[in-house]
C-alpha positions in Angstrom: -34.6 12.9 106.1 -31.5 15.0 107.2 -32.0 18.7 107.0 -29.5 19.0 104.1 -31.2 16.0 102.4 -34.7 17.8 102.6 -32.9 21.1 100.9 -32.0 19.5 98.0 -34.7 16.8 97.2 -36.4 18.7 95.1 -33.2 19.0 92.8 -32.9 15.0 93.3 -36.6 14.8 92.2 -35.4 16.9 88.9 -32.5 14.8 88.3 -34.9 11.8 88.2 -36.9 13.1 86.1 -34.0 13.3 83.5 -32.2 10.2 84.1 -35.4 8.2 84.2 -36.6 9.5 80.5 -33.2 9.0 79.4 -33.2 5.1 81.0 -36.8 5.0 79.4 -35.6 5.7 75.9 -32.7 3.2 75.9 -35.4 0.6 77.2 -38.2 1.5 74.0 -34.9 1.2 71.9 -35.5 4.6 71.2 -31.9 5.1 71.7 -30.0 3.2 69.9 -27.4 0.7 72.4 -24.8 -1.2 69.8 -24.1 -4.7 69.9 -20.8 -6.6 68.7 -19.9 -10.0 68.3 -17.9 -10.5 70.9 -18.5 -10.7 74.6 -18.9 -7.9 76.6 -18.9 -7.6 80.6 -19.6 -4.3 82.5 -18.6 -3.5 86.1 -20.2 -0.3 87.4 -22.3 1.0 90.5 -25.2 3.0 91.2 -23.3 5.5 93.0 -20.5 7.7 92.7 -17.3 7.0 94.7 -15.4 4.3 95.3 -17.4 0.6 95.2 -14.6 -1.7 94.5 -14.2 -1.7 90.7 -11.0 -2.0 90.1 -10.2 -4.9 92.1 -13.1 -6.6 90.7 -12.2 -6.2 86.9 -8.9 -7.8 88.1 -10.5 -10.5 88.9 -12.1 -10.8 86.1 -9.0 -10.4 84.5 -7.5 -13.2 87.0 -10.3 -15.6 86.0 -10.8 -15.1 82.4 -6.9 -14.5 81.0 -6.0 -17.7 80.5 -8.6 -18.7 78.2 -9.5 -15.5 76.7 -7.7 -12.8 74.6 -9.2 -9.7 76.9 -9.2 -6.2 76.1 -10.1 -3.2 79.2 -11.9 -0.3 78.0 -12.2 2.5 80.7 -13.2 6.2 80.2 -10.2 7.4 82.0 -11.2 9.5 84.5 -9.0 12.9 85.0 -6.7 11.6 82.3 -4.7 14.4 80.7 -5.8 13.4 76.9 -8.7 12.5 75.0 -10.5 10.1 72.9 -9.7 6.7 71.9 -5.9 5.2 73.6 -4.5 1.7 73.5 -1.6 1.7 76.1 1.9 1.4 75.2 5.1 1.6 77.0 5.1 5.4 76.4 2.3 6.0 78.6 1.5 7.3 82.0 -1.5 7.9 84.5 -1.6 10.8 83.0 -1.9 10.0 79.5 -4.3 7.0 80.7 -5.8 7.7 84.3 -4.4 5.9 87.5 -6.5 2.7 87.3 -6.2 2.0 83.4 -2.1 2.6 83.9 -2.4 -0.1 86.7 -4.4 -2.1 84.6 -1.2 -2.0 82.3 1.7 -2.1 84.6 0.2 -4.8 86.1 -1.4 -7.0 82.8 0.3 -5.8 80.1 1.3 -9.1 78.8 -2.3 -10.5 79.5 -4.5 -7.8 78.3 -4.9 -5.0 75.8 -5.5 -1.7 77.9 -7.5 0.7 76.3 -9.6 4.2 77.3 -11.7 6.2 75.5 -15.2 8.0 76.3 -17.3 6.8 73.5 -17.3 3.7 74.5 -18.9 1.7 71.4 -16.5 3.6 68.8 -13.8 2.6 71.2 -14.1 -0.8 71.5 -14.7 -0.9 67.1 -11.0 0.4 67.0 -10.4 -2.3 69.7 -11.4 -5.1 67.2 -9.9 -3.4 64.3 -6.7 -3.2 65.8 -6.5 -6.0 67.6 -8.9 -9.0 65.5 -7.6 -11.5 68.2 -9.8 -9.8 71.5 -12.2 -12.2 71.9 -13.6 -10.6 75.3 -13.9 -6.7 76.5 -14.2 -5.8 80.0 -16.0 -2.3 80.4 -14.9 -0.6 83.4 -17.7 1.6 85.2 -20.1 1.4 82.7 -23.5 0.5 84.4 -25.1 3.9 83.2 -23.0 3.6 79.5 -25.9 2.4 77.8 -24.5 2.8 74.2 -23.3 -0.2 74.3 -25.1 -3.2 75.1 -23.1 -5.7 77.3 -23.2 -9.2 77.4 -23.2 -9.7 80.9 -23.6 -6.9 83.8 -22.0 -6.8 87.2 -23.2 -4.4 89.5 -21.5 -3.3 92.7 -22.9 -1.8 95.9 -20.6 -1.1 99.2 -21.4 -2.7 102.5 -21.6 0.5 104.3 -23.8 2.6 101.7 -26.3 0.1 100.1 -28.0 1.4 96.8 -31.1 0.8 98.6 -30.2 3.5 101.1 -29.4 5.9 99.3 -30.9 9.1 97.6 -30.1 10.3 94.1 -27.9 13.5 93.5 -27.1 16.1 94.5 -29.2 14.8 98.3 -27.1 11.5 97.8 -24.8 9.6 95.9 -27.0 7.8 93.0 -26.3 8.6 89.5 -29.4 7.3 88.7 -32.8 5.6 90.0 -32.8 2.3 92.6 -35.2 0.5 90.3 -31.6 0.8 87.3 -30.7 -2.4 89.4 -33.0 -4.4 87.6 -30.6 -4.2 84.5 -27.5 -5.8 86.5 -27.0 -9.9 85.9 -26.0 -10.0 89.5 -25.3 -7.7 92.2 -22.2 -7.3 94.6 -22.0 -6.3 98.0 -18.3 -5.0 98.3 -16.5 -4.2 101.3 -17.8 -6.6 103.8 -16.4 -7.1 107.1 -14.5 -10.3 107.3 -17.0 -11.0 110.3 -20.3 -11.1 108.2 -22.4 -13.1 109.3 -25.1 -15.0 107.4 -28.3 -13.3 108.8 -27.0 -9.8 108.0 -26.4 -11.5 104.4 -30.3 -12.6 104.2 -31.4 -9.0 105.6 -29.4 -7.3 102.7 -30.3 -9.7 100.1 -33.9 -9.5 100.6 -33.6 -5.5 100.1 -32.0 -5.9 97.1 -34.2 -8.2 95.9 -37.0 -5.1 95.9 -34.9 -4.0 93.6 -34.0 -7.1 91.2 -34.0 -11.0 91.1 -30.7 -11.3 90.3 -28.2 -13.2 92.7 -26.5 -11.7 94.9 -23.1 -11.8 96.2 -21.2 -10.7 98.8 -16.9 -9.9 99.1 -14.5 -8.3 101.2 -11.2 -6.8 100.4 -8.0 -9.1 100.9 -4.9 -6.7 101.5 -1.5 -8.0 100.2 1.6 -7.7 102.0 3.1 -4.0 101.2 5.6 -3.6 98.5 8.8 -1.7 98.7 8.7 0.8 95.5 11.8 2.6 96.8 14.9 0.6 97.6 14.5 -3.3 99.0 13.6 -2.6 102.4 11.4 -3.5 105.3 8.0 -2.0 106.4 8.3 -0.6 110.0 5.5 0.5 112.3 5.5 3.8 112.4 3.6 5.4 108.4 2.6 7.8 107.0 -0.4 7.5 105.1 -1.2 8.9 101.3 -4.3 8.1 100.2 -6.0 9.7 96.5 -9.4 7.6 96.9 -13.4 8.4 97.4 -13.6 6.2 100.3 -9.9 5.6 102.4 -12.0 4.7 105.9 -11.3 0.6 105.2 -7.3 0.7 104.4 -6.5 3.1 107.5 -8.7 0.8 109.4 -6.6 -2.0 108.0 -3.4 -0.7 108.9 -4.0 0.9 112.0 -4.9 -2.6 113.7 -1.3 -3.5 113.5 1.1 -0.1 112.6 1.4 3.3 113.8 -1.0 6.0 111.6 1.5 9.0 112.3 -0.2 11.0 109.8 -2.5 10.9 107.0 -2.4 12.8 103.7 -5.6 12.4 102.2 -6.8 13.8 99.0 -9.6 13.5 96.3 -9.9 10.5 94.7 -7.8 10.7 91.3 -5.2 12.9 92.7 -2.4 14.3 90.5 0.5 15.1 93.2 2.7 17.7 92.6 6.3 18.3 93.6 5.0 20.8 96.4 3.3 18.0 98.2 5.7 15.2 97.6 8.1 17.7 99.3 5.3 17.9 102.2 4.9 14.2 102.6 8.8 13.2 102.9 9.0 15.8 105.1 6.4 14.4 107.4 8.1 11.2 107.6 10.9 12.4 108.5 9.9 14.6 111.4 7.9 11.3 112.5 10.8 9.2 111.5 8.2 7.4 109.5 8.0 5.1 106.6 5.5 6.1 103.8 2.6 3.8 102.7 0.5 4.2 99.6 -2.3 2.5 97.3 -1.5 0.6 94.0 -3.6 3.4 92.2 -2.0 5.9 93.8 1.4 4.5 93.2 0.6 4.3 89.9 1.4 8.0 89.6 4.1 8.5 92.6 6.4 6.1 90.8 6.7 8.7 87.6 10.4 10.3 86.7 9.6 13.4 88.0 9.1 12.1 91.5 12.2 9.6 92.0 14.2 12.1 94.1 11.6 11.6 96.8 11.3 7.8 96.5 14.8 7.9 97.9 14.7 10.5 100.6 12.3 7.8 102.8 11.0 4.4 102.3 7.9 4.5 100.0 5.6 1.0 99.9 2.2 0.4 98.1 -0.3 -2.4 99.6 -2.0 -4.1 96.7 -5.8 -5.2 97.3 -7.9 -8.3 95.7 -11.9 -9.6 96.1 -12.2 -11.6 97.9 -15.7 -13.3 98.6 -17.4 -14.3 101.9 -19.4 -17.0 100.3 -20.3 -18.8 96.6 -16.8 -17.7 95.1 -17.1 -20.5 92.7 -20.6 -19.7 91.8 -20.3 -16.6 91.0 -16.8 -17.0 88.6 -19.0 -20.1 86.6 -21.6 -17.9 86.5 -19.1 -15.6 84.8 -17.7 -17.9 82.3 -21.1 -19.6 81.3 -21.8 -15.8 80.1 -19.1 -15.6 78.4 -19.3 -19.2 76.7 -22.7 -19.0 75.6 -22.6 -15.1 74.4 
């Protein structure tokens, strides 16, 4: 155990304690978890940070729209509001949070978008206001046990296994290993490409410690980048801004084939101010750079406040999709024989 480890375990132990009771009571039906009568499908982790959810609810949404009226209910994490929200054209990221706003910019005509943190009187306002959803996706929900869902997805990234890790504050689980028993199937994000299929079998069997559940395993597919200032061409000299938990895989990514001339990298969630937008396009300039972003992140760069700056330099986002290594197809029918027999 790492010396910092050690110093906190006892605080880990405690937090345990807590989360397992709570676990506990929702299991007895103790607590009350509130069922509707449409399906419901949860994406969520184990862990804090950054596990691949939001590409994997677009998926969902990918595999699901054409046959189903689907509704998104998130918490909206660092949104400037509160309580219940069904996005309209007058929102933001800030009146939504970065990934719900993406969720909208990029499915409006597809899917109702919707935050709120009580998540069952949330999706009761859903129905009420919109009778046609026929299907909810609950964005990182795993530990939202309010709620019962139909169908539970849970994620786990290639280079910090659930199985690895310690609970918080010594690691990075919000609650107990043994939670993974309630997923429907687990997901290994973040692969290499070059996974092979003995590493596969190694990781499966330590999940399956933990569950019986199947177990899959994707990468992340990067799209080409897309100009969000002015119809231009990426060059191969960036500059890098980056608001995410993890942003090891994308500067991996793009430094295989461009020019990393500097990286601005800040919390995940990151509301920019005028102050560092002033920073960045100053950078590229003294680089004689291009400026490269995420879709989440240009979720917020992209708002009125900002557009001065979009034209000072070229700005481009890269968009990002799951992409699995193996049993694609068995996974997705496993997905809509949930939802067909719910």
């Amino acid at each position: 155990m790492k010396p910092v480890t050690a110093i906190l375990f006892p605080f880990a132990v405690l937090y345990d304690a807590v989360t397992s009771v709570r676990n506990r009571l929702y299991d007895l039906s103790l607590r009350p978890s509130a069922s509707f009568d449409v399906p419901i499908i949860s994406v969520g982790n184990l862990s804090v940070g950054g596990t691949g959810k939001t590409p994997m609810v677009e998926h969902l949404i990918r595999l699901l729209s054409g046959s189903r009226k689907i509704a998104t209910l998130s918490r909206g994490y660092k949104r400037k509001t509160r309580g219940f929200r069904i996005a309209s054209a007058a929102d933001n990221a800030e009146t939504l949070g970065d990934e719900p706003f993406q969720f909208y910019r990029k499915f409006k005509d597809k899917v109702v978008v919707s935050v709120g943190e009580e998540r069952a009187l949330a999706i009761s306002s859903i129905l009420q206001e919109h009778p046609d959803v026929d299907l909810i996706l609950l964005d990182d929900a795993f530990q939202h046990r309010r709620v019962k869902p139909t169908f539970q997805i849970l994620l786990t990234v290639y280079d910090n296994l659930f199985y690895d890790d310690w609970l918080l504050p010594a690691g990075r689980l919000r609650e107990s290993k043994t939670g993974a028993k309630r997923a429907d199937v687990v997901v290994v994000t973040k692969c290499p490409d070059t996974l092979q299929e003995e590493e596969m079998m190694i990781i499966q069997k330590s999940i399956l410690e933990y569950t019986s559940k199947p177990v899959f395993f994707t990468t992340i597919h990067y799209g080409a980048p897309v100009p969000f200032s002015g119809d231009v061409v990426l060059e191969k000299n960036l500059v890098l801004v980056t608001g995410l938990a993890d942003a090891r895989h994308l500067k991996k990514f793009l430094a295989a084939n461009n020019v990393i001339a500097h990286h601005f990298e800040y919390e995940d969630h990151h509301y920019y101010s005028a102050e560092e937008l002033e920073q960045i396009v100053a950078m590229a300039k003294s680089k004689k750079a291009q400026i490269i972003t995420t879709e989440k992140d240009a979720s917020k760069l992209t708002a009125p406040q900002f557009q001065r700056y979009l034209k000072e330099v070229p700005w481009f986002f890269i968009p990002i999709e799951t992409g699995f290594l193996k049993s694609g197809r068995d996974f997705d029918e496993m997905v809509l024989n949930a939802v067909a027999h719910a």
